[in-house]
C-alpha atoms as one frame of an Amber mdcrd trajectory, in Angstrom:
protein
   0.000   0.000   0.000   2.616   2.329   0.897   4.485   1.646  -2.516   1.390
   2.106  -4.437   0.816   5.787  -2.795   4.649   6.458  -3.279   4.101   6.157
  -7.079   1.071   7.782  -7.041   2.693  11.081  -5.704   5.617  10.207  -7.576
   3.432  10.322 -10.701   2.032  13.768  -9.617   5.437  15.349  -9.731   6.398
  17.947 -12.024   7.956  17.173 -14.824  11.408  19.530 -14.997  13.266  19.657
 -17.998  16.209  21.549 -18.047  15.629  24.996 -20.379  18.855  26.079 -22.078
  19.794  30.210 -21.219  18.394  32.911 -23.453  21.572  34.439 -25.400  22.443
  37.694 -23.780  20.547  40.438 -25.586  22.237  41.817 -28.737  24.593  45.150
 -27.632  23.023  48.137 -28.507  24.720  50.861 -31.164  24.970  53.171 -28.118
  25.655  50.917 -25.333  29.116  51.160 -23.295  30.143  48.151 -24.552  29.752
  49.099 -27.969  31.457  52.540 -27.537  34.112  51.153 -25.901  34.913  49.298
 -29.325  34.103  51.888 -31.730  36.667  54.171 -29.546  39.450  51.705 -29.585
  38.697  51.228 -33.655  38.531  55.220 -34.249  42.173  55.176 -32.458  43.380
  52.518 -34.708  41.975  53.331 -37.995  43.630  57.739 -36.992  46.865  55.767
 -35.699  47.327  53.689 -39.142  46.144  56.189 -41.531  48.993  57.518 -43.915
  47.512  60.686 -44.956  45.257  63.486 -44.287  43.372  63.976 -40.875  42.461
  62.735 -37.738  38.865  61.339 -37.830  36.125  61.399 -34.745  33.199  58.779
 -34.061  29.963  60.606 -35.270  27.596  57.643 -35.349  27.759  53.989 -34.655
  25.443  52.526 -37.469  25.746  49.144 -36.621  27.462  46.281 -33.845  27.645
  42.531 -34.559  28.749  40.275 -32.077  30.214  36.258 -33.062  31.111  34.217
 -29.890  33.926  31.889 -30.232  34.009  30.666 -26.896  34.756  31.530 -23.105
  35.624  34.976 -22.787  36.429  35.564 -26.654  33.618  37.339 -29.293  34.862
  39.090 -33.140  33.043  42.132 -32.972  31.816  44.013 -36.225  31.270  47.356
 -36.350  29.720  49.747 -38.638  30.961  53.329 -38.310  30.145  57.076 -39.259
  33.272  59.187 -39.064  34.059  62.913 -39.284  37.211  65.059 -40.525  38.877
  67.011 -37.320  41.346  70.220 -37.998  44.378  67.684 -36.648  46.749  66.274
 -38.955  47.449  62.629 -39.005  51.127  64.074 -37.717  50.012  65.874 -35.412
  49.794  65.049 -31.300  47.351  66.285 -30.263  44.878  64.215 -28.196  41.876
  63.167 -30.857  39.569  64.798 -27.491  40.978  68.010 -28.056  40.575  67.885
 -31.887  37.817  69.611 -33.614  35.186  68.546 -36.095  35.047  70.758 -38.952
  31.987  72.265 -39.858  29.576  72.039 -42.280  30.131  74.891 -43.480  33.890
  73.951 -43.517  33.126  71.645 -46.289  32.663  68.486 -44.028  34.666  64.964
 -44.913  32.874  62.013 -43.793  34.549  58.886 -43.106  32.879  55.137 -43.683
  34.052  52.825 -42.029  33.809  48.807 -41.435  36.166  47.420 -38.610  36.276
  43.972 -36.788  37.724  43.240 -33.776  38.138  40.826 -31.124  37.795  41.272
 -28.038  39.538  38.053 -25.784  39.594  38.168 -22.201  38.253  41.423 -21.524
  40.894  43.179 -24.752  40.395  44.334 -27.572  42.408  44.682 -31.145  41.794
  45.473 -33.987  41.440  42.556 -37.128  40.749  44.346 -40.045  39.699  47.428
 -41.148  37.974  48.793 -44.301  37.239  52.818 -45.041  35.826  55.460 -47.415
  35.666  58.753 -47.115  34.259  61.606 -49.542  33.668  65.344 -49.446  30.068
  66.705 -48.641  28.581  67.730 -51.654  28.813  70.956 -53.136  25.018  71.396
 -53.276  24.722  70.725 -50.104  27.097  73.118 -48.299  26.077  75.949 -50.771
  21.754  75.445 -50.231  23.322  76.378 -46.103  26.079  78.535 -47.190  26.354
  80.287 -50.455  28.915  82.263 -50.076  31.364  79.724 -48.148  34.004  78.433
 -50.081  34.431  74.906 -51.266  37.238  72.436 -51.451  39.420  72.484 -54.282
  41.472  69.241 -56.035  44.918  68.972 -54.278  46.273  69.101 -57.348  44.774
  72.402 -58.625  47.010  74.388 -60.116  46.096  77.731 -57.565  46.392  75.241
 -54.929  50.150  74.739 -55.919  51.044  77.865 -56.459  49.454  78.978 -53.297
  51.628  76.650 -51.342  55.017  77.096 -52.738  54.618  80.650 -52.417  53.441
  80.303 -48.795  56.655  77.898 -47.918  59.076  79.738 -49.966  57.796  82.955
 -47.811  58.089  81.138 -44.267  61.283  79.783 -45.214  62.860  83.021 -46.391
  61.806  84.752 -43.136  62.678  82.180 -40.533  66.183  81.824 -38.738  64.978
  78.160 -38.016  65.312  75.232 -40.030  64.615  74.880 -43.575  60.587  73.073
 -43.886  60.137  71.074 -46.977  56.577  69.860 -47.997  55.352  66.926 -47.099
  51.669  66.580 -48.185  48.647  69.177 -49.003  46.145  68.180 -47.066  42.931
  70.211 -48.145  42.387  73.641 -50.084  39.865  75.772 -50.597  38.769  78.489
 -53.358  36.360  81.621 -52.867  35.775  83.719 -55.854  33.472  86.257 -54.779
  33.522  89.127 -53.350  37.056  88.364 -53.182  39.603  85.583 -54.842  41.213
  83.794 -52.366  42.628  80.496 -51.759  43.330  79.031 -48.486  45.571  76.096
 -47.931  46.454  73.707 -45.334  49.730  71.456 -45.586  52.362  68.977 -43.371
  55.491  69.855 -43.477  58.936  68.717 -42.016  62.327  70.182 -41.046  65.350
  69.864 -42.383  69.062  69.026 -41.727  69.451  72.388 -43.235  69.057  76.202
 -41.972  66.710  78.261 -43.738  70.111  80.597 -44.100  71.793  77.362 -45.449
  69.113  76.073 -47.597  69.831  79.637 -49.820  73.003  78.421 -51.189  72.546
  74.581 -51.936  68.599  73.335 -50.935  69.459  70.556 -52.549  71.436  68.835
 -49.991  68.680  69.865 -47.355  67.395  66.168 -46.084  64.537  65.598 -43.719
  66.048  64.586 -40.876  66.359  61.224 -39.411  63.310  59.207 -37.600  65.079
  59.545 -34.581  65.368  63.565 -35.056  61.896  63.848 -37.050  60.642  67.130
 -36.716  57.202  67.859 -38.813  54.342  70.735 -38.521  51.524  72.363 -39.745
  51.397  74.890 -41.782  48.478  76.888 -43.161  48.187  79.792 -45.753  45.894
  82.550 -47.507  46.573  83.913 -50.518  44.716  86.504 -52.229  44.947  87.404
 -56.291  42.131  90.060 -56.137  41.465  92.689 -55.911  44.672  93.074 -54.277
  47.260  90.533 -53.375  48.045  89.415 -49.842  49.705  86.453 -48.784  49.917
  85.201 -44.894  51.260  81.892 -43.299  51.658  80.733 -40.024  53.612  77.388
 -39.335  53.848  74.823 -36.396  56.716  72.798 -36.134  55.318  69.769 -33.272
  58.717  68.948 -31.605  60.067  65.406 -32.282  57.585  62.425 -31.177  58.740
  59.768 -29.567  55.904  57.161 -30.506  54.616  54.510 -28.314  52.924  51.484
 -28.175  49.430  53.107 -27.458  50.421  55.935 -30.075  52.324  54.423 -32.744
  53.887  57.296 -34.946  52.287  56.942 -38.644  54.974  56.646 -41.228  56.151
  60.042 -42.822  53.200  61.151 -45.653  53.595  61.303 -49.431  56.326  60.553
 -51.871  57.568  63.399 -54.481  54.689  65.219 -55.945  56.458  67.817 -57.499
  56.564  70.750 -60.766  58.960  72.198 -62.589  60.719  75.472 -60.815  58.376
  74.291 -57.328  59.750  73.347 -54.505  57.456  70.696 -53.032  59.159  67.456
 -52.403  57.934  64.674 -50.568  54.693  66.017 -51.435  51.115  64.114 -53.008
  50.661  60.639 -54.143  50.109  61.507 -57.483  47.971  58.580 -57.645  45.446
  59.668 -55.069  45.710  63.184 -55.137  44.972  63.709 -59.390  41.577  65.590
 -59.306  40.851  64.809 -55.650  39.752  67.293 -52.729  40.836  65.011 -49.561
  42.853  62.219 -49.063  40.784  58.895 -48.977  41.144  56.682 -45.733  40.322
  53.618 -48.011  44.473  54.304 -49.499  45.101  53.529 -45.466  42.239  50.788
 -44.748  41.184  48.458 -47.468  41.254  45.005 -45.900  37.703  43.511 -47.534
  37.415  40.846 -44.313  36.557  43.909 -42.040  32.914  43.516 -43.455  31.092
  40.627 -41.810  29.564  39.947 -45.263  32.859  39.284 -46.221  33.760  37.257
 -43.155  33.488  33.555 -42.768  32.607  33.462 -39.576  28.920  34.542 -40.326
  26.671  31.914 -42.553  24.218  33.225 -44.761  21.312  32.568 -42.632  22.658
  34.864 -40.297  22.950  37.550 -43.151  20.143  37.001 -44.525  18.278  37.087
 -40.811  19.985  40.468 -40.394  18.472  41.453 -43.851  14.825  40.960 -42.955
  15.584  42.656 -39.661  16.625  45.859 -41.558  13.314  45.447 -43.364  11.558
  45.168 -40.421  12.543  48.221 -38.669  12.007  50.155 -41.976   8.387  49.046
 -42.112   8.034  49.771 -38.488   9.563  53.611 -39.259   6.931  53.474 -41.530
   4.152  52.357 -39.767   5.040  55.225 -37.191   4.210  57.552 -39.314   0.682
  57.526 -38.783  -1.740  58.934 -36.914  -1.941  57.360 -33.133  -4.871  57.400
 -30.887  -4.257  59.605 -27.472  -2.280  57.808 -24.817  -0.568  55.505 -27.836
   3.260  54.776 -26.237   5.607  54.073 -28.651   8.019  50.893 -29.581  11.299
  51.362 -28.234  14.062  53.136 -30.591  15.984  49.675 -32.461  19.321  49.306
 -30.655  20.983  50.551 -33.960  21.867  53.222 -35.747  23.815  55.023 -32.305
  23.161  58.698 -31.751  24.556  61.033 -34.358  27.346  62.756 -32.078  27.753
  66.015 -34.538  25.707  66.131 -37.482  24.813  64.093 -40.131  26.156  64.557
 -43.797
């Protein structure tokens, strides 16, 4: 009898299976996680660029996350970049760089990056960039009157610059600068003409006083003795002329392992009578109004449809989910009855940081 009860309740048990864990929720574009990566990619991608400028994070668009085990994801990120004032040379803190304005003629950067991140680090994998000039229409529907970049290769834009380094250089008691690369110019034509310049430059094993009688035995000097600046320059045609430059030389950098020092800019870029070795990729720079972070970051694997580790059903799921979230935008749009609370925002795109191009 008591057997027969003991089955009975044994019978009337519950029935526990074991339930496997939910997956951790996906990481949001603007969660801390996910701008801890896109930080540590934005330093990489400035501190392995060859040319041009210092980018910010405007915008993370979009975060994928791949386990491959205990303590070890590849992260994929999707990122909006702007142009800052600072030269790839120069050392200034990216924090203390500015974004140029729209009205600056903006660069935007595009980039793809993927990382891993293994016991708590992170590096970098692979990277893959683009980056292109707002349009003209654009800047002039806000700004008619602001002036818009010009090809590096323009032949005002030379001109300008020689004659702004052949004036610093035949004023100074320092060393002699040589040209290293433009990095952006820009024409106005009305009510004045004017062309502004901006360009890296590097000293010399040479005085300016020396360089007068043989500049062509004035050699940059050695890594360990690098010296290289900033210089920028205005020069006006009408209706009266006016030149003015100011230069910057930055001091010699001794890189480290959290800054790695970019290699030297530019190989000889240079015109008859013109001074302006070590100057453009002629390449790149033909017809061209900034220098292109894809020259710097090309790697195709830093797209996850590129990468093996993500099956097409996983694309494809990420596809529909894009869809989705479009339809929902749409949906939005209409009308709502009183006391309607929306959907949550979708954890991607991020927050646009400065303004969207």
């Amino acid at each position: 009898m008591k057997a027969l009860v003991a089955l009975i309740l044994l019978v009337q048990l519950p029935i526990h299976q074991a339930v496997p864990a939910a997956p951790p929720a996906p990481l949001g574009c603007d969660d801390p996680e996910s701008e801890a990566a896109a930080e540590f990619a934005v330093n990489y991608i400035n501190g392995h660029s060859h040319h041009g400028y210092k980018f910010a994070l405007n915008r993370i668009d979009n975060i994928r996350v791949l386990s491959q085990g205990l303590n070890n994801d590849i992260i994929f990120l999707e990122l909006d970049l702007l142009e800052t004032t600072c030269h790839i040379l120069s050392p200034t803190p990216l924090a203390n760089c500015t974004v140029r304005s729209f009205t600056q003629h903006a660069v935007e950067g595009d980039c793809d990056v993927k990382l891993q991140k293994r016991d708590g680090k992170l590096s970098v994998l692979a990277s893959k960039c683009h980056s292109h000039a707002d349009s003209r229409e654009d800047v002039l529907q806000l700004c008619p009157d602001c002036p818009l970049l010009a090809s590096l290769n323009n032949t005002d834009v030379l001109t300008t610059v020689t004659a702004a380094l052949n004036d610093h250089n035949s004023k100074t008691a320092d060393a002699y600068l040589r040209l290293l690369e433009i990095g952006r110019a820009r024409i106005q034509y009305h009510p004045a003409h004017s062309v502004s310049v901006e360009f890296a430059v590097a000293a010399t094993n040479c005085s300016a006083e020396e360089a007068k009688n043989h500049v062509e035995a004035c050699q940059l000097l050695p890594d360990d003795q690098s010296n290289f600046g900033f210089c920028t320059a205005t020069r006006v045609t009408r209706p009266s002329e006016d030149l003015r430059v100011d230069c910057q030389l930055y001091g010699h950098q001794v890189p480290t392992r959290d800054t790695p020092f970019p290699s030297a800019p530019g190989v000889t870029y240079s015109q008859p009578g013109q001074d302006t070795s070590a100057g453009l990729v002629p390449s790149a720079a033909q017809g061209f109004t900034n220098h292109n972070l894809r020259l710097s970051h090309n790697n195709p694997v830093a797209s996850e449809s590129s990468s093996s580790e993500f099956p097409t059903s996983v694309l494809s799921a990420k596809s529909v989910a894009k869809r989705a979230v479009a339809e929902v935008a749409q949906h939005d749009k209409v009308p709502r009855p009183v006391g309607f609370v929306p959907p949550p925002p979708p954890p991607c795109p991020g927050k646009v940081r400065h303004f969207k191009i």
